[in-house]
C-alpha positions in Angstrom: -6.9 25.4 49.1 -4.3 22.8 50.8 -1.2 22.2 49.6 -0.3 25.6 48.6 2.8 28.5 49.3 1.9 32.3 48.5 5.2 34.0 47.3 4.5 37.5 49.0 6.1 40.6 47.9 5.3 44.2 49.1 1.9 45.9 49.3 -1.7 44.4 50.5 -2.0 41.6 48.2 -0.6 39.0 50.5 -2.7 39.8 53.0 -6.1 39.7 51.5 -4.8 36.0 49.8 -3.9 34.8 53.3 -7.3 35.9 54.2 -9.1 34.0 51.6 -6.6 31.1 52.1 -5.7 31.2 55.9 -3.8 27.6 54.9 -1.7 29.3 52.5 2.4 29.1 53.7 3.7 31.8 53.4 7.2 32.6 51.8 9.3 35.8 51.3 12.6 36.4 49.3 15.0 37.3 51.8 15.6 40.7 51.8 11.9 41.4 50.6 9.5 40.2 53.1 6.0 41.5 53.4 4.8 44.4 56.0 1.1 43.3 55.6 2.0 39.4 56.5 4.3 37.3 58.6 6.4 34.8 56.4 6.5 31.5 57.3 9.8 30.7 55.3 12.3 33.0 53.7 14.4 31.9 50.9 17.1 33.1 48.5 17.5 32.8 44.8 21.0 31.7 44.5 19.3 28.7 47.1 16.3 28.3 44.8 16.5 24.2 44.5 16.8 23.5 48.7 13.5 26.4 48.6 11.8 24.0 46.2 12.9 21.1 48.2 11.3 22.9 51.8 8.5 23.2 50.0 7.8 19.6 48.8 8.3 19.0 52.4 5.4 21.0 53.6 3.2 19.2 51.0 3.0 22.2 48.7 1.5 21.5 45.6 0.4 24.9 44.0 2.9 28.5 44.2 1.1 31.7 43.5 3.6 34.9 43.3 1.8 37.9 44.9 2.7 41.3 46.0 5.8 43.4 44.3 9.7 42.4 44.9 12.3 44.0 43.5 15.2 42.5 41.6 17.6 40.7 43.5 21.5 41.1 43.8 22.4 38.0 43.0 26.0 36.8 45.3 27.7 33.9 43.5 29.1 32.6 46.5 26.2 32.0 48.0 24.7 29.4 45.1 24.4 25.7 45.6 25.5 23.3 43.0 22.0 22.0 41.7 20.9 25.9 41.8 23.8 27.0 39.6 22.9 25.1 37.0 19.9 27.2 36.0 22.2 30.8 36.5 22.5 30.9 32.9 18.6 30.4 32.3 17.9 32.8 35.0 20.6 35.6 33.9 19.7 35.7 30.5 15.6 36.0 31.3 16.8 39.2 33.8 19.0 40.9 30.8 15.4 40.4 28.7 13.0 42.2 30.8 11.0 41.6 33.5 8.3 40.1 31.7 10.9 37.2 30.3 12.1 37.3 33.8 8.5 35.9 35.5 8.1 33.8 32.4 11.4 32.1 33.4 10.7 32.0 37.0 7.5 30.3 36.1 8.9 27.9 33.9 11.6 26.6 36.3 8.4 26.4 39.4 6.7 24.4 37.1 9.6 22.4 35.8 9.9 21.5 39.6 6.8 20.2 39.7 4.2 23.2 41.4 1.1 24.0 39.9 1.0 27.9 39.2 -2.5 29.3 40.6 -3.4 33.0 40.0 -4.4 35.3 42.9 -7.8 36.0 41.8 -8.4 31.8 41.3 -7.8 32.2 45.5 -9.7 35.6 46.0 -12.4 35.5 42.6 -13.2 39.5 44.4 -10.2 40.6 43.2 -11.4 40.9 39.2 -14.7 42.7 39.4 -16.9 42.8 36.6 -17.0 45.4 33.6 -18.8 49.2 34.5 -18.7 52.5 36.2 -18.3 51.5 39.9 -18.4 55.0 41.3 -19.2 58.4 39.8 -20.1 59.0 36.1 -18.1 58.7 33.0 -18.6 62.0 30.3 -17.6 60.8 26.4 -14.2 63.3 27.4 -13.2 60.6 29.5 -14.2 58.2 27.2 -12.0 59.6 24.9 -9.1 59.4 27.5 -9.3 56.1 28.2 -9.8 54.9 24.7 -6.5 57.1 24.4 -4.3 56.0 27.1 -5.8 52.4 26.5 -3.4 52.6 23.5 -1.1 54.2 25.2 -0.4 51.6 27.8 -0.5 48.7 24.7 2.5 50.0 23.0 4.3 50.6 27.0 3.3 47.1 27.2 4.8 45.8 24.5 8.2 46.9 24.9 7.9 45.9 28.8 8.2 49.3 29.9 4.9 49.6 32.2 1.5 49.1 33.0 -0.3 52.4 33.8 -0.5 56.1 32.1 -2.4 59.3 32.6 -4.2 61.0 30.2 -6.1 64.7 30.1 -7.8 65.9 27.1 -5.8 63.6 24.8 -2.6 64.3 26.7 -0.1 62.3 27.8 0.9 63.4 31.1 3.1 60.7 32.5 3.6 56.8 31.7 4.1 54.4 34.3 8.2 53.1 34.4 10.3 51.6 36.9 9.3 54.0 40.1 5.9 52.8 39.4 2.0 54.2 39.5 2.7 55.9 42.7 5.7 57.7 41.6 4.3 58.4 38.8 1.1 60.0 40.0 3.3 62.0 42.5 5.1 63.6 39.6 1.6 64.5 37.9 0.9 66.1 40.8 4.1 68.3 40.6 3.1 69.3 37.1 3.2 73.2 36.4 -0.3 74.5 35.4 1.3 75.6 32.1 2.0 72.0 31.5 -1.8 71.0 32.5 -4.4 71.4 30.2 -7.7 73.4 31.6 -9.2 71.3 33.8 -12.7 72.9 33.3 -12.5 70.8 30.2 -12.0 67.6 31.8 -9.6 66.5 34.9 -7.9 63.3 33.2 -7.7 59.8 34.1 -4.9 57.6 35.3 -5.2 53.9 33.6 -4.1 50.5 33.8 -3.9 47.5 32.0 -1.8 44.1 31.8 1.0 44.2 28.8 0.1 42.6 25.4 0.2 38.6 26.2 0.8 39.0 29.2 0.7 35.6 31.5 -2.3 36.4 33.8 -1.5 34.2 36.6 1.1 36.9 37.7 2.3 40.3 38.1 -1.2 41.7 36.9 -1.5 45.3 38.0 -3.2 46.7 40.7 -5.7 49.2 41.8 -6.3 50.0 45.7 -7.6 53.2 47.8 -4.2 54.4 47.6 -4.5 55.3 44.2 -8.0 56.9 44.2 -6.2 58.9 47.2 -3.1 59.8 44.6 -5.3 60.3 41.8 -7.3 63.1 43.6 -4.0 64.7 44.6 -3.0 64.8 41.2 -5.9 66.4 40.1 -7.1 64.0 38.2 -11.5 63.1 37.5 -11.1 59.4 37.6 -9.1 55.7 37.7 -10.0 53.5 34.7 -8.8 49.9 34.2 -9.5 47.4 32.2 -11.9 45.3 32.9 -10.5 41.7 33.8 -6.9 42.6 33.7 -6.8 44.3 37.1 -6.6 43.7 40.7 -8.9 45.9 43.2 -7.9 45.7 46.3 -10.4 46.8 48.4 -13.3 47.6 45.9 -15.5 48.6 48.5 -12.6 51.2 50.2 -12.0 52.5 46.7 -15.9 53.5 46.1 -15.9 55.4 49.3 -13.1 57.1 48.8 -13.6 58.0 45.1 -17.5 59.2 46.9 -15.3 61.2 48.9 -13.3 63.1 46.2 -15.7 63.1 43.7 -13.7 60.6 41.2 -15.1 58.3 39.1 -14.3 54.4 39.2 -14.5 52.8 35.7 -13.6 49.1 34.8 -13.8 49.3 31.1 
């Protein structure tokens, strides 16, 4: 796929796109560069019309955002005059949410002429199919999912988060702005009294993409990581929904949900 920039953030994601797309350039937001993938190019927001410009240069045609980046502090002094004309665009997206904010950002990368393309359109592997990819699935986790599947629709919709984890109906922790991992770290810190008997099922940690979401960024992901978390949180299984999430690493996830005895569902 010629002609194309990945804008890489944190975790494996850039990686396994540079893999599938060894052409790929890639570009970092200064501050927030990659530890799985060398940037080509580093670029600033308050510089965001000379980055677009850079690009051109390089012949790239297509931008696909991958890997996680926090929000930047923006320093006014630093802005160049075509780029401060979209401040107030850009500032009133960030005081909406983050999902307004990527809906911006998009906007103003297509507006500048770059084709959007989705991870998964450069690595199809990402998005496996619908099932139980590891271990089985008992109608009590059925019921969990079905439970945090709502759950996660109403986070969702008031941009809070992707991700939950459910146990016999219970709530146990909803995913926010520390994300799954912190989240699954404070299940794990639960007191039993808080924890319903885990003889009667172990709970599930699931994730979905918000309500309308634009899938051609910032879908959730799934890795070996968070079978590992799961397991330490004492939990029977990691459910997502089926064409919404990322795996990275399907086959490293089956092994290691083997390993732990969890269950892999993409429902």
């Amino acid at each position: 796929m010629t002609g194309t920039a990945i804008i890489a953030g944190g975790g494996a994601l850039p990686a396994i796109l540079k893999a599938a797309c060894p052409e790929a350039l890639i570009c970092a937001l200064e501050g927030f560069a990659p530890a799985s993938v060398t940037p080509d190019m580093q670029f600033r927001v308050e510089r965001l019309v000379p980055f677009w410009r850079a690009l051109q240069d390089q012949g790239v045609e297509r931008v696909c955002f991958a890997g996680a980046v926090s929000r930047p502090r923006l320093d006014p002094s630093l802005f160049d005059p075509a780029t401060a004309q979209l401040v107030p665009r850009l500032l009133g997206a960030m005081q909406a949410g983050d999902d307004a904010t990527l809906r911006e950002v998009l906007a103003l990368f297509e507006e500048a002429g770059f084709a959007i393309v989705a991870a998964h359109e450069i690595a199809p592997d990402l998005l496996p199919g619908p099932g139980v990819l590891a271990g089985a699935v008992t109608p009590r986790d059925e019921a969990d999912a079905a439970r945090a599947a709502q759950i996660v629709a109403a986070l969702g919709a008031v941009d809070v988060g992707q991700g939950c984890v459910v146990a016999q109906g219970l709530c146990l922790a909803v995913e926010a702005l520390p994300g799954t991992d912190a989240m699954l770290a404070a299940v794990a810190q639960l007191p039993v009294h808080l924890r319903p008997d885990p003889a009667r099922g172990r709970g599930l940690i699931y994730k979905a993409p918000k309500p309308g979401q634009d899938r051609r960024v910032d879908l959730p992901a799934v890795g070996p990581a968070t079978v590992t978390a799961a397991a330490a949180a004492g939990l029977g299984g990691v459910v997502w929904q089926a064409g919404g999430v990322m795996c990275l690493d399907l086959p490293a996830m089956q092994a290691e949900a083997q390993a732990r005895g969890l269950f892999l569902w993409a429902r």
